[in-house]
N, C-alpha and C positions, 0 to 999 in steps of 0.2 A: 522549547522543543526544537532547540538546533538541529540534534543527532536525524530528527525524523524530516523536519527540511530538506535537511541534505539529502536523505533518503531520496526524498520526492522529487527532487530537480534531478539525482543522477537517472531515477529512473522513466521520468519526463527527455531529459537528454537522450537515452537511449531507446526510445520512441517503443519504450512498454508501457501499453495499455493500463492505466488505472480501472479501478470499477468499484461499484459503488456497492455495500455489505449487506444482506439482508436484515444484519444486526445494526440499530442505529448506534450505540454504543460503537464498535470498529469504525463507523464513520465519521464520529467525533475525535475518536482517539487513534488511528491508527491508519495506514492505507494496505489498501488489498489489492493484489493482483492474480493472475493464475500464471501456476508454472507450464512448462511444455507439454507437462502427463494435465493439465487439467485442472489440479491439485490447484486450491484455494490458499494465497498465502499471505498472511497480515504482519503488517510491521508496527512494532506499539513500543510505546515508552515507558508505558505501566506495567 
């Protein structure tokens, strides 16, 4: 899971907030953030 890695460190880098999915599934697989409107958005490699 390179691709999602990298995901994580740029968006660690740019001091956006991670958070954790109400689905444990997303939490295993994937990382979630909110956009500016609020909006819930997951990054997955599946």
């Amino acid at each position: 899971m390179e691709e999602l890695d990298a995901v994580k460190n740029r968006l660690i880098k740019n001091n956006i907030p991670l958070e954790t999915s109400k689905n444990p599934y997303w939490n295993e697989n994937g990382i979630q953030i909110s956009d500016p409107d609020g909006y819930k958005v997951i990054f997955s490699q599946r």
